[in-house]
TORKOL-4160 file (C-alpha; in steps of 0.2 Angstrom, whole numbers, padded with zeros to 4 digits, m for minus):
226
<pt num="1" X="0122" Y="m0207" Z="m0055"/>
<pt num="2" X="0110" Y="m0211" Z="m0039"/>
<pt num="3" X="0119" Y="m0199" Z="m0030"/>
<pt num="4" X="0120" Y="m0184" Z="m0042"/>
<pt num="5" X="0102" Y="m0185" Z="m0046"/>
<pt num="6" X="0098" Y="m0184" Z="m0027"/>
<pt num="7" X="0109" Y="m0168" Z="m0026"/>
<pt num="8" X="0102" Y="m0161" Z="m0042"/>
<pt num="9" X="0084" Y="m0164" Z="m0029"/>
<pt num="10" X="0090" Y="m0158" Z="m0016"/>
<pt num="11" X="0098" Y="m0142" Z="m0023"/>
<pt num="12" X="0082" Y="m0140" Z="m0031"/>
<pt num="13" X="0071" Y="m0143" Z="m0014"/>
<pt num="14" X="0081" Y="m0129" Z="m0008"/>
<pt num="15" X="0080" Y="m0117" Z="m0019"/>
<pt num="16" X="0061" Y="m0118" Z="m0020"/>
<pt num="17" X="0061" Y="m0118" Z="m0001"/>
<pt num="18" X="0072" Y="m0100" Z="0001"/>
<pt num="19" X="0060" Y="m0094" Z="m0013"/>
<pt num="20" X="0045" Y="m0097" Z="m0002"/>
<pt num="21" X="0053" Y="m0092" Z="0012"/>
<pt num="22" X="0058" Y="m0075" Z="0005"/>
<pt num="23" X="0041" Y="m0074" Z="m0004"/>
<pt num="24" X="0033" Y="m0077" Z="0016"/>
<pt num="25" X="0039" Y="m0057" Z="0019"/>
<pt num="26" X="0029" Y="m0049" Z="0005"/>
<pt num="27" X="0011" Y="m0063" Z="0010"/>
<pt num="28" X="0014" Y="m0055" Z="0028"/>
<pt num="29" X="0014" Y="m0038" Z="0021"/>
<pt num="30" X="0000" Y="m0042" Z="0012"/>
<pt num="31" X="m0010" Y="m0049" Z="0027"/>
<pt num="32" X="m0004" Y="m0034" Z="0036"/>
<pt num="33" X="m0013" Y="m0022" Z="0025"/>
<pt num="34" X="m0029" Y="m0031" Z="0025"/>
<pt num="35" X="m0030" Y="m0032" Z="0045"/>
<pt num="36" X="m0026" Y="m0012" Z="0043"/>
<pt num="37" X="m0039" Y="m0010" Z="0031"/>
<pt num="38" X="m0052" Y="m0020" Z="0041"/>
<pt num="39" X="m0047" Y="m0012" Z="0058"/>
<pt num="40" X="m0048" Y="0006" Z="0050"/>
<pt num="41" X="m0066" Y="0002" Z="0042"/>
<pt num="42" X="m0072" Y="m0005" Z="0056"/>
<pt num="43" X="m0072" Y="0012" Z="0067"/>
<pt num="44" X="m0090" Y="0014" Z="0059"/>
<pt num="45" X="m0089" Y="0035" Z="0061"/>
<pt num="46" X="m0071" Y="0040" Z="0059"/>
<pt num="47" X="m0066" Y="0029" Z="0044"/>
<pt num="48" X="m0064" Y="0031" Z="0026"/>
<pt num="49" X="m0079" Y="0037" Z="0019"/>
<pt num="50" X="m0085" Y="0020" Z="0007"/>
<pt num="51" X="m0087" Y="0034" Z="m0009"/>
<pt num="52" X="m0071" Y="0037" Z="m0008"/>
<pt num="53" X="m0064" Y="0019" Z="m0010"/>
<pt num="54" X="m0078" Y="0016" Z="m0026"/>
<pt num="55" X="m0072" Y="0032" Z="m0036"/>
<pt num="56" X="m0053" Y="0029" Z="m0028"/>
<pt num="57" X="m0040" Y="0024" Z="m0044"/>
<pt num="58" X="m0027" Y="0016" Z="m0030"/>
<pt num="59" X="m0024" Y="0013" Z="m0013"/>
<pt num="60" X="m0009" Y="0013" Z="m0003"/>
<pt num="61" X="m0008" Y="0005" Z="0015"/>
<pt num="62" X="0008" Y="0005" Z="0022"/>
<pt num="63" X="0007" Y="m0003" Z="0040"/>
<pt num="64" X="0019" Y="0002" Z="0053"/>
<pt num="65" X="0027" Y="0016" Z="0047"/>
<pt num="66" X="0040" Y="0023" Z="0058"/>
<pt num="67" X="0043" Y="0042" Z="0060"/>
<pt num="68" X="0057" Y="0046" Z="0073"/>
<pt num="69" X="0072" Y="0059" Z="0076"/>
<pt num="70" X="0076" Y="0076" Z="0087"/>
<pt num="71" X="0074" Y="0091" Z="0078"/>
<pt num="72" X="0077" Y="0085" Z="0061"/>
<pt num="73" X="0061" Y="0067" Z="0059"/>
<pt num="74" X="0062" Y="0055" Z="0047"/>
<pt num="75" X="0046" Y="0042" Z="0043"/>
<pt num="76" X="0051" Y="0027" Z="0035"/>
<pt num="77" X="0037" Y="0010" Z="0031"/>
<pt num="78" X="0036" Y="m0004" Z="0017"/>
<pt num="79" X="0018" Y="m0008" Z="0011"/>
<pt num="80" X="0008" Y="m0009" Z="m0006"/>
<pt num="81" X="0000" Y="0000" Z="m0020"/>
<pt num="82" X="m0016" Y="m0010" Z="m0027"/>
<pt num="83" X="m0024" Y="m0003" Z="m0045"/>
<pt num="84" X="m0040" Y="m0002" Z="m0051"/>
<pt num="85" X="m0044" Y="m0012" Z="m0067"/>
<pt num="86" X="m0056" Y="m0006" Z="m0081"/>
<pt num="87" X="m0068" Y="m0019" Z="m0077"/>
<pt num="88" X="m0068" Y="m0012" Z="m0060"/>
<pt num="89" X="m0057" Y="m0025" Z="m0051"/>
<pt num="90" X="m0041" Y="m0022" Z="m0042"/>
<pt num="91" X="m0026" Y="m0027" Z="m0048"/>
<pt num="92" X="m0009" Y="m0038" Z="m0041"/>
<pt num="93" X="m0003" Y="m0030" Z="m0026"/>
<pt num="94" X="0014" Y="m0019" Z="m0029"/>
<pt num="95" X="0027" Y="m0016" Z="m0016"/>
<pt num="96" X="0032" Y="0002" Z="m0011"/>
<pt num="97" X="0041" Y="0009" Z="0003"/>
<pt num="98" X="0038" Y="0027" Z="0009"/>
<pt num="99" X="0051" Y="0039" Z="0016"/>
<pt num="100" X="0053" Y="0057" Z="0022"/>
<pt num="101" X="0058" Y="0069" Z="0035"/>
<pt num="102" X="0053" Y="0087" Z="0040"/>
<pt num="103" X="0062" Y="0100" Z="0051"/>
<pt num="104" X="0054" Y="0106" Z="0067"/>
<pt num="105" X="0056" Y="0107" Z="0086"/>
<pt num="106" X="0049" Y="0087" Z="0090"/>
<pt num="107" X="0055" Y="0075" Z="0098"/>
<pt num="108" X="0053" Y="0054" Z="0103"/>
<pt num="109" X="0046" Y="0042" Z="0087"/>
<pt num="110" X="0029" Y="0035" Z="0083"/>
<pt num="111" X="0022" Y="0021" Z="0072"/>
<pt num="112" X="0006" Y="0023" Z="0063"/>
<pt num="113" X="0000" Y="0014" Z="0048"/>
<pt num="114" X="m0005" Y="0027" Z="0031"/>
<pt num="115" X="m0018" Y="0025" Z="0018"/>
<pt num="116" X="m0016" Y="0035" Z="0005"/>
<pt num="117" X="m0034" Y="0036" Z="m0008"/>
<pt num="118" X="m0028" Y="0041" Z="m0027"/>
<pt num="119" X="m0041" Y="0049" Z="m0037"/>
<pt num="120" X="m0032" Y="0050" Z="m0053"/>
<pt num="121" X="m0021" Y="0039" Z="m0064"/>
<pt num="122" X="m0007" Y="0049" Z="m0066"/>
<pt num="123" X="m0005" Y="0046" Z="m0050"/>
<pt num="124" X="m0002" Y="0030" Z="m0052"/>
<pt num="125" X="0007" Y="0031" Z="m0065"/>
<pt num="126" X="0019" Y="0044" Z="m0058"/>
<pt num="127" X="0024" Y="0029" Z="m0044"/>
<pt num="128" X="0028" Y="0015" Z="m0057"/>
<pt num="129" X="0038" Y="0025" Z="m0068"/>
<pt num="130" X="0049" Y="0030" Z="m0052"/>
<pt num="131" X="0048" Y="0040" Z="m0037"/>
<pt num="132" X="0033" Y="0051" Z="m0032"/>
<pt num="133" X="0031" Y="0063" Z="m0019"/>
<pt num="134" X="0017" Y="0070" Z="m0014"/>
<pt num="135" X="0014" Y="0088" Z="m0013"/>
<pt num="136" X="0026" Y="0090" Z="m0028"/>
<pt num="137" X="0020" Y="0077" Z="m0040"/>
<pt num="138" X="0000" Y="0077" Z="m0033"/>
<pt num="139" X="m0011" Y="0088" Z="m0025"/>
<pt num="140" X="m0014" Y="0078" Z="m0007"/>
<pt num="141" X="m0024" Y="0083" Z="0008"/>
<pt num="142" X="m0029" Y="0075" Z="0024"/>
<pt num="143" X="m0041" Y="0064" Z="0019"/>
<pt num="144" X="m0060" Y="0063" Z="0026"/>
<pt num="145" X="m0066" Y="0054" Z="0039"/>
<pt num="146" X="m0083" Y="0043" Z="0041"/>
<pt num="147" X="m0099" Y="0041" Z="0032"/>
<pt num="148" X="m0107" Y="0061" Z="0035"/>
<pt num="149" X="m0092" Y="0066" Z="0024"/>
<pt num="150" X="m0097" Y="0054" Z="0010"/>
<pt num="151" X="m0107" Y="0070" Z="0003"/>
<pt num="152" X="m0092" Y="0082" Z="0003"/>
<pt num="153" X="m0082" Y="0067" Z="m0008"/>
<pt num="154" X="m0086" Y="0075" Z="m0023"/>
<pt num="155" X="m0091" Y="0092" Z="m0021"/>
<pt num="156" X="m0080" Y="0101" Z="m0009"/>
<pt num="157" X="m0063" Y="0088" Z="m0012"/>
<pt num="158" X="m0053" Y="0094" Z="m0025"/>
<pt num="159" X="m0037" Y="0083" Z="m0020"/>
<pt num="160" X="m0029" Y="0070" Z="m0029"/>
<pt num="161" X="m0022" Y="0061" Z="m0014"/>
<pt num="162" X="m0033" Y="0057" Z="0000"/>
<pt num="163" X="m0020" Y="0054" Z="0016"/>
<pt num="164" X="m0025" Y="0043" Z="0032"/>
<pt num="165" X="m0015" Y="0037" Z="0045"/>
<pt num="166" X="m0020" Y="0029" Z="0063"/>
<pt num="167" X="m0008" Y="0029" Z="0079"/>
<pt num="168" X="m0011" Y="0025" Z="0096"/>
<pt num="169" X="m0028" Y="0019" Z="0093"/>
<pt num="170" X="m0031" Y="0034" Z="0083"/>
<pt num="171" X="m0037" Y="0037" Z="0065"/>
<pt num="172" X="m0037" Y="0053" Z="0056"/>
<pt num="173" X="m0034" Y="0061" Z="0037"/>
<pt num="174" X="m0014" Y="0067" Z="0040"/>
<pt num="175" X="m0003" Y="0078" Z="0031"/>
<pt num="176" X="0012" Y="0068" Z="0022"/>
<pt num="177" X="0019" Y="0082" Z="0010"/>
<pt num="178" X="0036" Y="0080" Z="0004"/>
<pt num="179" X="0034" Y="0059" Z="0007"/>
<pt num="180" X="0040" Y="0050" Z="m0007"/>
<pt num="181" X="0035" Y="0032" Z="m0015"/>
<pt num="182" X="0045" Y="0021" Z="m0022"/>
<pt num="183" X="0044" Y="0007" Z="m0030"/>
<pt num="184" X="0051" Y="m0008" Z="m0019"/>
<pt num="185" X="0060" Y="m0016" Z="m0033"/>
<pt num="186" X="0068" Y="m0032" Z="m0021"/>
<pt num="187" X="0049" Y="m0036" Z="m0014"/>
<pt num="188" X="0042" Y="m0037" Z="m0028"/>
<pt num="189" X="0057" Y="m0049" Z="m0038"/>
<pt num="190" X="0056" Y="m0059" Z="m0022"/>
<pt num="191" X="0033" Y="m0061" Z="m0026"/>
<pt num="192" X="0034" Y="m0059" Z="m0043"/>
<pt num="193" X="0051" Y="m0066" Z="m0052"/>
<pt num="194" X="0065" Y="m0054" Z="m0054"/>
<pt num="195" X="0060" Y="m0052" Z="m0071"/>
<pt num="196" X="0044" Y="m0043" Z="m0070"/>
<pt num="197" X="0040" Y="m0025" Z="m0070"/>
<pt num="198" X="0030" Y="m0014" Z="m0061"/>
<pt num="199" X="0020" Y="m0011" Z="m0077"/>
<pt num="200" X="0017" Y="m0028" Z="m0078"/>
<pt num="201" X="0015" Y="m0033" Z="m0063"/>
<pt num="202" X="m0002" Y="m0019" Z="m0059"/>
<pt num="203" X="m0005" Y="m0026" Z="m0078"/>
<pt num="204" X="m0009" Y="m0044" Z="m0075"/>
<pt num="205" X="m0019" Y="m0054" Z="m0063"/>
<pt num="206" X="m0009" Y="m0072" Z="m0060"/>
<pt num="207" X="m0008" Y="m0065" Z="m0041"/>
<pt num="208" X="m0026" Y="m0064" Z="m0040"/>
<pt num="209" X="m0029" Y="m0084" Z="m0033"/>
<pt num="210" X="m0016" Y="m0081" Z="m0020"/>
<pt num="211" X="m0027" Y="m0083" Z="m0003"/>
<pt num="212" X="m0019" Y="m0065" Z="0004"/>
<pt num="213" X="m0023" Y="m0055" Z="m0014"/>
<pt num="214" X="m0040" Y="m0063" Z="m0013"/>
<pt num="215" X="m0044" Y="m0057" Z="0006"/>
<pt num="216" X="m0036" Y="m0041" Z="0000"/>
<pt num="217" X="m0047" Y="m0039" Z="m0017"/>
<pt num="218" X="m0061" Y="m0045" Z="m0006"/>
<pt num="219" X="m0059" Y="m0031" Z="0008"/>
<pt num="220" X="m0059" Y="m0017" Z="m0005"/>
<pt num="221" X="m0076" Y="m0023" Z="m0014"/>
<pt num="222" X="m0084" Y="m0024" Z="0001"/>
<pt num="223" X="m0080" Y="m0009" Z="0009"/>
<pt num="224" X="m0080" Y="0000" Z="m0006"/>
<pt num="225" X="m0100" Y="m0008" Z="m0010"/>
<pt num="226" X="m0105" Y="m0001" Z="0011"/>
């Protein structure tokens, strides 16, 4: 009886210890994003205007994404997709992935990490109920860059995407028609519990306490408040 109750612990030590280690890939992504997120706001006259991020619905950062190939390119990166709440707070963290490719004469591969500013709900919608592309499912432009563009926030851009991305010490609004996001149905089970939803999961706060939501949360008040 000794010895079965020590297996039954032991077993049971394990499996919490392969869940947290899983679960250590989605914190990572999380503390990716928010070193993105400081690094692009810091560049005080080419980052993204602070108007923006206060009348934003979602933001996307996807670190690291790749875009490689001869000819025929494809991009690939995993990242996240945070809501705003009613109350004006940001919600759990949802995994994505982005994929997509273009045709053209080009060469070699880069890695450059996106942000992508929604303006509408639908938006955000469109991404938990499935895949969303933009340019086919949203209206999405090159995003402005650094505080002489907060004017022209509301005035002159009509888009519902805002799209960023930095590469090679560079940061800049992008095009990224034809890229697609989708939910990253395995990160997410492996945060959240395989039973959870993305409806859910943008839904609730219990992630909210976790030390790499918070810096996240944080991040975005702050630099949505500048």
């Amino acid at each position: 009886m000794h010895r079965s109750v020590l297996l039954v612990v032991a077993l049971a030590l394990t499996f919490v210890s392969t869940a947290a280690s899983a679960a250590a890939r989605e914190t990572a992504r999380i503390a990716d994003a928010v070193v993105v997120l400081d690094e692009i706001m810091q560049i005080r006259e080419e980052g993204i205007p602070p108007a923006l991020l206060r009348n934003a619905e979602a933001v996307a950062i996807i670190p690291g994404v790749v875009k490689a190939g001869f000819v025929l390119a494809g991009r690939f990166g995993r990242g996240l997709v945070v809501v705003r709440n009613e109350d004006g707070s940001w919600s759990n963290p949802l995994f994505v992935t982005i994929t997509g490719g273009s045709i053209g004469w080009q060469a070699g591969g880069q890695s450059s990490d996106v942000v992508l500013v929604f303006r509408r709900r639908h938006s955000v919608d469109n991404i938990v109920e499935g895949k969303f592309t933009l340019g086919a499912d949203a209206a999405v432009v090159a995003g402005p860059v650094g505080r002489r563009a907060e004017a022209a926030v509301d005035d002159t851009f009509r888009a519902e995407v805002f799209s960023y991305a930095r590469s090679r010490g560079l940061f800049a609004g992008v095009s990224l028609e034809g890229s697609g996001l989708q939910v990253d149905h395995e990160a997410n089970a492996r945060y959240y519990g395989s039973d959870r939803s993305p409806q859910s999961i943008i839904g609730a706060r219990d992630a909210a306490g976790r030390e790499s939501v918070r810096s996240l949360h944080n991040r975005l008040s702050l630099y949505a408040s500048e």
